[in-house]
Structure formats: structure tokens, C-alpha cells
C-alpha positions in Angstrom: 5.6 -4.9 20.4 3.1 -2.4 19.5 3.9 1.0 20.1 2.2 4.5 19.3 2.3 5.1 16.2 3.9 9.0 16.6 4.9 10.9 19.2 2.9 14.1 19.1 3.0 17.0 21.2 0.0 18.5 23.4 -1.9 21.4 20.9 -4.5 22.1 23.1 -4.4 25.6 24.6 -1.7 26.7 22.6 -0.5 29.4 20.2 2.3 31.0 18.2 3.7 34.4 18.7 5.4 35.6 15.4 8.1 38.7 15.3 7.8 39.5 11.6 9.8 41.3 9.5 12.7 38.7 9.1 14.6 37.4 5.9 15.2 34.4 6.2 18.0 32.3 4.5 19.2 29.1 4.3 17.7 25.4 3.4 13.6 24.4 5.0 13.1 20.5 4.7 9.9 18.8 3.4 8.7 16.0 5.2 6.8 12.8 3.7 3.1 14.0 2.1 0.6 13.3 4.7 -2.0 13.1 1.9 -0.1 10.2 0.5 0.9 8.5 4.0 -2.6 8.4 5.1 -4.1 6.2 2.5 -1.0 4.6 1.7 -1.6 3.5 5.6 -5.0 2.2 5.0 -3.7 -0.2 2.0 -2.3 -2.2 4.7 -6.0 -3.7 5.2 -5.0 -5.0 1.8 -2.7 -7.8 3.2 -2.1 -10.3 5.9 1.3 -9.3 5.2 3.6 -6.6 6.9 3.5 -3.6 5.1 6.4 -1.1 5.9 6.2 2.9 5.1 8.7 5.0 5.7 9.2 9.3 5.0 6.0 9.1 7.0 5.8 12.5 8.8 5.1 13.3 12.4 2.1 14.7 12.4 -1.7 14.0 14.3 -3.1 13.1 11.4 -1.0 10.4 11.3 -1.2 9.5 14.7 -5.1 9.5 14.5 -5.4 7.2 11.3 -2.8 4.8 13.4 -5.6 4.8 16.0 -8.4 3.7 13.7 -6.1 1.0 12.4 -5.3 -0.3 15.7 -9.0 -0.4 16.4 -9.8 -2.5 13.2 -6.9 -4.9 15.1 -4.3 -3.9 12.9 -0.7 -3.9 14.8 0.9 -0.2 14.6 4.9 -0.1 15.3 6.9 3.3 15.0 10.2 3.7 15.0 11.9 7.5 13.2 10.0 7.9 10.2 8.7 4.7 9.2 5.4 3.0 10.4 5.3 -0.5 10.4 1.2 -2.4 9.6 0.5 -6.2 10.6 -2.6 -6.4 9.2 -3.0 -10.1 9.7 -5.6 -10.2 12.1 -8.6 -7.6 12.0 -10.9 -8.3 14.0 -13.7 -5.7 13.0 -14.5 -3.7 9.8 -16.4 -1.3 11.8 -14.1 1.3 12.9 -15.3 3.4 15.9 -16.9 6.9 15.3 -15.1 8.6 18.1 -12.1 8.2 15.7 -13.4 8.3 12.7 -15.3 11.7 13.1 -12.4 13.5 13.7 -10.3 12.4 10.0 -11.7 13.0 6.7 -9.0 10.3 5.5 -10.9 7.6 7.7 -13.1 7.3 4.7 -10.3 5.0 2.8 -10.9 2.6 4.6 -14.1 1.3 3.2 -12.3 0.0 0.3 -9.4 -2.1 1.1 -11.9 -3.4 4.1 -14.8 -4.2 1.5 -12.0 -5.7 -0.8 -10.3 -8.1 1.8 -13.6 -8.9 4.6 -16.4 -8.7 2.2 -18.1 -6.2 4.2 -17.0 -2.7 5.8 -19.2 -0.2 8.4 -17.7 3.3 8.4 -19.1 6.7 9.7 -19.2 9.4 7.5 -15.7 11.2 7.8 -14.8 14.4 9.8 -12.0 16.6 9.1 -11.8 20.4 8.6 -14.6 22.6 7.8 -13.6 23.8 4.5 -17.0 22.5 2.8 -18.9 19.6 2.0 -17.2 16.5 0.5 -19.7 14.3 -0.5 -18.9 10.4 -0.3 -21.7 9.8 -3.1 -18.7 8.8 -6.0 -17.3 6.8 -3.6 -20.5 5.0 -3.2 -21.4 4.5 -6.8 -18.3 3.3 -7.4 -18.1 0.5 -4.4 -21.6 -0.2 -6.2 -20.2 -0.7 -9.8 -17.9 -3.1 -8.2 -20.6 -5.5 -6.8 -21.4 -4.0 -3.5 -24.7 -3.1 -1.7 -24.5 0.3 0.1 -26.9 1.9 2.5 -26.5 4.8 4.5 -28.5 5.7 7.5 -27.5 7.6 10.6 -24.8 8.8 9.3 -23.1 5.6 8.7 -21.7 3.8 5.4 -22.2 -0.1 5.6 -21.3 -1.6 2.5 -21.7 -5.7 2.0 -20.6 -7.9 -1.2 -23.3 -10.3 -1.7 -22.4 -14.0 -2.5 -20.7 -16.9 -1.0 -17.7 -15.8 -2.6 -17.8 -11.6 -1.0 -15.3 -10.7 -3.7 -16.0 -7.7 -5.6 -16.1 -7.6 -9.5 -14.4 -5.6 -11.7 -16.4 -3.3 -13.7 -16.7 0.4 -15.3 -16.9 3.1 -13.8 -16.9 7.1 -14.4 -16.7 9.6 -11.8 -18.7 12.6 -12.7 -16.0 14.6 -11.0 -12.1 13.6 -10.6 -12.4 13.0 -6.4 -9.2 12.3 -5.4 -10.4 9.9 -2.3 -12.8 8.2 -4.3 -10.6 7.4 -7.3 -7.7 5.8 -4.4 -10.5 4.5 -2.8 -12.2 2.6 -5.6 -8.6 1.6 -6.7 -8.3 -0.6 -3.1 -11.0 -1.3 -3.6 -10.3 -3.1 -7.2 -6.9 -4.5 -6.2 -8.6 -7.5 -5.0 -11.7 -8.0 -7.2 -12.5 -10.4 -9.8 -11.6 -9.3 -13.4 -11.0 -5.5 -14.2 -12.0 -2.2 -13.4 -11.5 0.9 -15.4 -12.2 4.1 -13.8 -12.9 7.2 -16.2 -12.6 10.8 -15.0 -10.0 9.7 -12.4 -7.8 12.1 -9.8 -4.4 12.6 -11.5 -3.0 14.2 -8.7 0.8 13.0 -7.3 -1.1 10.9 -4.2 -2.3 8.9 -6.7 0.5 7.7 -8.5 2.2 7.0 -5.0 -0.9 4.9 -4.1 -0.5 3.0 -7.7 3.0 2.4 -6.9 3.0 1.1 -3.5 -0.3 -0.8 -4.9 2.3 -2.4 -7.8 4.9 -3.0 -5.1 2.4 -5.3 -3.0 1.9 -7.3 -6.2 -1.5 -5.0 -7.8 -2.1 -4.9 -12.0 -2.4 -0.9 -12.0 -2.3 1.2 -15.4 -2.9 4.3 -16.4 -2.5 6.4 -12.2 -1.9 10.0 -13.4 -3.6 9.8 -16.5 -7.8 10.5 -16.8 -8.2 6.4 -16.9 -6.5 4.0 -14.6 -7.3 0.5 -15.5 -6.7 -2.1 -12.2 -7.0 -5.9 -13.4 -7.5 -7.2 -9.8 -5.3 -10.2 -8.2 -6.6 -13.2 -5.6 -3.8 -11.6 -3.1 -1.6 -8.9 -2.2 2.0 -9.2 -0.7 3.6 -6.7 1.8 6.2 -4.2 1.1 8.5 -1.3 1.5 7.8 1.8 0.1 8.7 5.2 1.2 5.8 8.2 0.8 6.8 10.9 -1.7 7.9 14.4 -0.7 4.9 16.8 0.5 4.1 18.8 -2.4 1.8 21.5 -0.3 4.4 21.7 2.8 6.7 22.2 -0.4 4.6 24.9 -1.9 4.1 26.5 1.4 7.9 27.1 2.1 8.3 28.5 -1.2 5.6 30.9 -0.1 7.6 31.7 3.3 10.5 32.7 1.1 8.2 34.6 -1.3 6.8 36.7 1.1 9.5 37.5 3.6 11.6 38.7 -0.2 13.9 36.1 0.3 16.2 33.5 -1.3 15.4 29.6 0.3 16.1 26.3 -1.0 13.2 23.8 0.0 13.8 20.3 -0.5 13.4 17.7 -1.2 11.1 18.8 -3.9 9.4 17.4 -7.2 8.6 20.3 -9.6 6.4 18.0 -11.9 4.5 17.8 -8.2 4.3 21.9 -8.3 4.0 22.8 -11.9 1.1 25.5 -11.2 2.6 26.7 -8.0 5.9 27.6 -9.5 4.3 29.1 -12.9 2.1 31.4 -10.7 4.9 32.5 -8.2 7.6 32.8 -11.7 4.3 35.6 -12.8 4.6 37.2 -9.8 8.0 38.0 -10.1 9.7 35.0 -8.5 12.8 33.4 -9.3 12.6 30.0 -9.1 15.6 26.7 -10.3 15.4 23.1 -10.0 18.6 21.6 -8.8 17.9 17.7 -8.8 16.8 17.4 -5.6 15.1 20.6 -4.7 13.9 24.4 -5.3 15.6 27.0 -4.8 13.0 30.6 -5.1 14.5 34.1 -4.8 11.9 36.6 -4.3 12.7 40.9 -4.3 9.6 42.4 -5.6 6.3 40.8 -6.0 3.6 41.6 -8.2 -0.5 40.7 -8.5 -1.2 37.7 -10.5 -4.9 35.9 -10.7 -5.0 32.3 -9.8 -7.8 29.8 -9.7 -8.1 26.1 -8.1 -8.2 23.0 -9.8 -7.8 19.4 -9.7 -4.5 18.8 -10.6 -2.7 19.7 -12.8 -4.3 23.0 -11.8 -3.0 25.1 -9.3 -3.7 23.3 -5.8 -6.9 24.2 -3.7 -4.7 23.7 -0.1 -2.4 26.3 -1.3 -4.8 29.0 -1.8 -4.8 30.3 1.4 -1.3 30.6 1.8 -0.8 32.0 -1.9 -3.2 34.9 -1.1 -1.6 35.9 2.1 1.1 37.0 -0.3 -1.1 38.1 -2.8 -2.1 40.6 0.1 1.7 42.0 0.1 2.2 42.2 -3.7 1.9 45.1 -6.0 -1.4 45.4 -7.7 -4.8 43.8 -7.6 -5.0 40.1 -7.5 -8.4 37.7 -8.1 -8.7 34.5 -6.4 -11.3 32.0 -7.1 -12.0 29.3 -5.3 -13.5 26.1 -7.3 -13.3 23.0 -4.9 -14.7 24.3 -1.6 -17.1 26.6 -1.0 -16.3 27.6 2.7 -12.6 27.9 2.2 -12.3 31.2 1.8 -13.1 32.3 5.9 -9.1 33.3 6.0 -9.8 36.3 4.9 -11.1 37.9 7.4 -8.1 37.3 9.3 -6.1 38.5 6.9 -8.1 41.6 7.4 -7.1 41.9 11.0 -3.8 42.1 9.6 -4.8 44.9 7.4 -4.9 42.8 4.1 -7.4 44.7 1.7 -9.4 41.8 0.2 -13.3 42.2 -0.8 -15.4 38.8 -1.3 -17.7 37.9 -3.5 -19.0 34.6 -3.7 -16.0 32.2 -4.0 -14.1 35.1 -5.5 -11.7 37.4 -3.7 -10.3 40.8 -4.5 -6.9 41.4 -3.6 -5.1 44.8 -3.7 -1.9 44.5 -1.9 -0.9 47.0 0.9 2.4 48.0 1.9 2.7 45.9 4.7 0.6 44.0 7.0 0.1 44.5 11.0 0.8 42.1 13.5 -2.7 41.1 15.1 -4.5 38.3 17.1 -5.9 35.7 14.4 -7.1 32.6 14.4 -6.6 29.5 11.8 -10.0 28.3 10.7 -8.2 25.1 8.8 -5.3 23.6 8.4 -4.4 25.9 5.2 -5.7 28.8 6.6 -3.8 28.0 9.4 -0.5 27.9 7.7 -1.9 31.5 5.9 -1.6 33.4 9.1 2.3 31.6 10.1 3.1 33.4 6.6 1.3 36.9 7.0 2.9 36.6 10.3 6.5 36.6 9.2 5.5 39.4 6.6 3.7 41.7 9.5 5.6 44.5 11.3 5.2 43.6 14.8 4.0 40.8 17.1 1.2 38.5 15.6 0.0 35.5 17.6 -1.7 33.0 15.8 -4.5 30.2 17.5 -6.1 27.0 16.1 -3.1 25.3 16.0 -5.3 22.1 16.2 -5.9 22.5 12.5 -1.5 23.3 12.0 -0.4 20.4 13.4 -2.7 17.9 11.4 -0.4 18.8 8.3 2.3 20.3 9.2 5.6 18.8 11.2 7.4 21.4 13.5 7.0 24.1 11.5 7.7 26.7 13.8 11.0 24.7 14.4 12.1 24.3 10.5 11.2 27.8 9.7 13.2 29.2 13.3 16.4 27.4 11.6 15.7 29.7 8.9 16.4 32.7 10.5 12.2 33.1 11.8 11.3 34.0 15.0 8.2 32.0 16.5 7.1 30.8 20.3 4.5 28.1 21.0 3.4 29.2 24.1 0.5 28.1 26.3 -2.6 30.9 25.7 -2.8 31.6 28.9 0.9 33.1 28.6 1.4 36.9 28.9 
């Protein structure tokens, strides 16, 4: 029986209204990482066999790439948190752009499509509108492995030449360490002939997830984490059951919530190898912070300024930045943010002026003197991090602060007006038409 892959509820035409002001206390669980679930997801394409997933997190990002699988004729089944993927039948490797313009993740599917059919058709991706991301080392990768590539109207078609339409392994080196293009090109080499080495590689968490579900469906992988991953591929792959690691920017983000309401919070479960920069940067700005085995544990009083910039990984995270500098805009002293992945990700703050955050902009770099307190206000999420910004200056603000574009919450982030409520938080979804 196929089912819908996740129950989601209705977003559209709804907002949050936040009573700041409140400690909270008490435990916040992290859900599966939707970063890792999503392409995780797609490696079903891999196999005629099952493929089982579970930690998979309730969210419409999730529900959205179940869609696009469905339409490629792959069998979706849900049942709590685990997704089950019969990918023994596709019956297209053109998924539709209706779907596909709406999720950036979409994109992974080129490879394990390319890798298993021989050919793949995919519209350029969608998603939020942080910046550009450019598919271009996705496509010379694809390329090193054999494949012909053309893009016109705005769509990918990629086709392996040959009787065969198997891909060969070969070298390749990505002039900049794209996470989606190095799990892409990893698919991608699972099933090729001989063996592919990919220099400059992502060595974020996601990618050592993907390298271990790719070893658990019967993949040669090497090296995931490190700046080279060497993938010898294999004729076939084998189904399995893997559960998707703990969300390390949901994790991050509930540290924050504790941070900036000055309180004492255990999130969990949590990896701090996953959070290294994260918890060195809130530990500078004053931040208490011990591992217990399974989670984190931050107690916050006073906070002070501290200057971060984003990086790949192991640098401190670019979908944290947001939510770091709405407490950066409570802390004591001047704070400098740089932005270094996306060049439109900083349109926060001007919300977080509403709020009466004193932040000047320059370029991709912001100024941050902290005020007293911020001011409930109106605002609006222009992305999913930014989104997740204003929930956090809203449980810091004096007063009521009602906060739209909840579209862009709920693509990353499961209930969390509900998990943050059981922490002592006070926030209403209610319809915007509501008085």
C-alpha cells in the first residue's frame, strides 16, 4: 500500500504569535537531519531493492521529495518516523518541474538516476532565496564520469553514451567543497565502472551519513569526511536499514533558544563532533556548555559579542548564521558577522531591526552592537534560517511578536512551536487573519 509519505499540516495563511521574555527549562528534542534524509531518500533510485530510513523527520521538505520520488514511480510508504522506498520499478527519469522547482534537494537525483537508467532529465532546482547555487560542479563532475550534459531551458538532461550506459570511474576535483555535488557525484559513482576519486570534497556530517548508508547497501566508499573520498563502484546495490543522524542545525538552533532566553536546556540527542564551531563560538560568548553521552546541556547568564564567519565545515555553519546573530543582537558588545556561502542571506536583518536589533551592513558583513532588549514587532522570515532567527528574537523580545513566512519554518523544522512550548515558551499558530 502506498501511503503519503508525511502528514503535514496546512502553512498557508498562518503565523506565530510569541510572548517573550520566558526562561525556559527543561529537555528540547532533535529530530532526524533533513539535510541528510533528503538525499539519503534519493539513494533509493540506487536499487531495485527496498530501502528503509528511519529518524526521518516530519517535515514538507520531506513530504515534497516523497512526491518527486513517487512521480519517478518509486513506491513511498510512512509509518512514525521511518519511510519505506520500492524503487523497483521507475518508470521515468524525468521528474516533473512543478515538483522539482519548489526543492533545491531535487537536484540529487540526477545522480543515482544517471547511475542506475543511464540517462536522467531534471529541472534546475528551487528552494529558498538565500543566493545562487550553481549546479556547474555537479555537471563537470557527471561529465568526468562519462556523461554528456546539456542544459537548455532551464533543464539538466544528462545521457551515458554506449551500449553499456554505465558510467566510468574517473578523477575529479571540485574547485569548491559543494556539499550536493560531492553526495551527488558519490551516487553517482556507486554504480560506475572502476573508481572515482573526488578531490576538494564536502566533509560536512551529511556526508559521512550518505557514505554510510551507501556502505550499508553494499557501496566501496573511503575517505567521506576527509578532503578525498575514493568510491570503487559495484555492478549492484542491495537495500537496507539505516536510521538518519541527529539534526546538527535544529541542534544548534535549540542551543541558541537557551542562549538567548539566559537559560539552562539540555538538547538531545546531540553529536558535538557535528557542532564543534557552534559550541566554540557560544563557549566565547560566555556559554556553558557539557556533553553527557547522548546530548548538550548549555547554561547561558550573561552573553558577550564574539565575531564569527561561515564556512564549509568544519567552520562554523552558514544555516546557523541567522539564528547566532539574533543573539549576537542581545549580547554585550559589538559583534562582526560575515557571511561567505551566500550572498543574499543576510535580508534577516532588517527584521531584526524591527525588533530594535542595531545591526549596520556592509557587503556580506554585518555590525552588531547588542541592545538591552529587543521589542516585540511584526516580521517576516525571508528563509528557512531566517525564519527560525525571528522564533529566537521572539522569545528574547519584551512583548508580543508575530512572526509570518512560516512556509520557509516548516521545510526544516518539526513542531517547533510545540517542542519549544514544552519548554516553558509561549507561542500560537494562528490563522493571519486572526485578531
Amino acid at each position: 500500500m502506498t501511503v503519503s509519505p508525511m502528514p503535514v499540516k496546512a502553512i498557508a495563511g498562518t503565523r506565530l504569535e510569541i510572548s517573550g521574555g520566558r526562561r525556559l527549562e527543561g529537555e528540547l528534542r532533535v529530530s532526524g537531519a533533513k539535510n541528510s534524509a533528503l538525499v539519503l531518500m534519493a539513494a533509493c533510485l540506487l536499487t531495485e531493492d527496498g530501502l528503509r530510513l528511519s529518524n526521518v523527520p516530519p517535515l514538507t521538505d520531506i513530504t515534497a521529495m516523497g512526491e518527486i520520488l513517487s512521480a519517478l514511480g518509486v513506491r513511498v510508504q510512512r509509518g512514525g518516523d521511518a519511510i519505506v522506498l520500492h524503487g523497483d520499478h521507475i518508470t521515468t527519469a524525468a521528474p516533473p518541474y512543478e515538483l522539482v522547482n519548489s526543492l533545491r534537494a531535487s537536484f540529487f537525483c540526477i545522480g543515482p538516476l544517471l547511475a542506475r537508467m543511464g540517462m536522467a532529465q531534471v529541472p534546475l532546482p528551487g528552494g529558498c532565496q538565500i543566493g545562487t547555487r550553481p549546479v556547474v560542479e555537479h555537471v563537470k563532475g557527471l561529465k568526468a564520469l562519462g556523461a554528456q550534459v546539456t542544459i537548455e531551458h532551464g533543464v539538466v538532461t544528462a545521457v551515458v553514451p554506449g551500449r553499456q550506459r554505465r558510467l566510468t570511474g574517473g578523477h575529479i576535483h571540485l574547485d569548491c567543497p559543494s556539499v550536493g555535488a560531492t553526495e551527488t557525484l558519490m551516487m553517482a559513482a556507486a554504480l560506475a565502472d572502476g573508481e572515482t576519486v573526488i578531490d576538494n570534497a564536502a566533509q560536512e556530517p551529511e556526508v559521512i551519513d550518505l557514505a554510510r548508508l551507501l556502505l550499508a547497501m553494499g557501496a566501496k566508499v573511503r575517505g567521506a569526511g576527509t578532503p578525498t573520498i575514493t568510491i570503487v563502484g559495484v555492478e549492484r546495490l542491495h537495500g537496507a536499514d539505516y536510521a538518519v543522524i541527529p539534526d546538527r542545525i535544529e541542534a544548534g538552533t535549540f542551543l541558541l533558544a537557551g542562549a538567548i532566553t539566559r537559560s539552562r536546556l539540555r538538547v538531545f540527542p546531540a553529536l558535538p563532533e557535528h557542532l564543534g564551531a557552534v559550541i566554540t563560538k557560544l563557549e566565547e560568548a560566555g556559554c556553558r556548555i557539557e556533553a553527557d553521552g547522548q546530548g548538550l546541556i548549555l547554561t547561558a547568564s550573561k552573553v558577550r559579542a564574539v565575531d564569527l564567519r561561515t564556512q564549509p565545515f568544519p567552520g562554523f555553519p552558514t544555516d546557523l548564521q541567522a539564528p547566532f546573530m539574533a543573539l549576537l543582537a542581545t549580547a554585550e558588545g559589538t559583534s562582526m558577522v560575515v557571511e561567505n556561502i551566500f550572498e543574499n542571506r543576510l535580508q534577516h536583518v532588517a527584521e531584526l531591526q524591527r525588533m530594535g536589533a542595531s545591526i549596520r551592513m556592509q557587503g556580506n558583513t554585518a555590525c552588531v552592537e547588542g541592545v538591552a532588549r529587543l521589542s516585540g514587532a511584526p516580521v517576516h522570515g525571508t528563509d528557512l534560517r531566517a525564519s527560525a532567527a525571528m522564533v529566537l528574537a521572539g522569545l528574547a523580545a519584551d512583548g508580543i511578536t508575530t512572526v509570518r513566512g512560516l512556509e520557509y519554518l516548516d521545510r526544516g523544522y518539526a513542531d517547533l512551536e510545540g517542542k519549544l512550548n514544552a519548554a516553558g515558551a509561549s507561542i500560537r499558530r494562528l490563522p493571519t487573519t486572526a485578531a
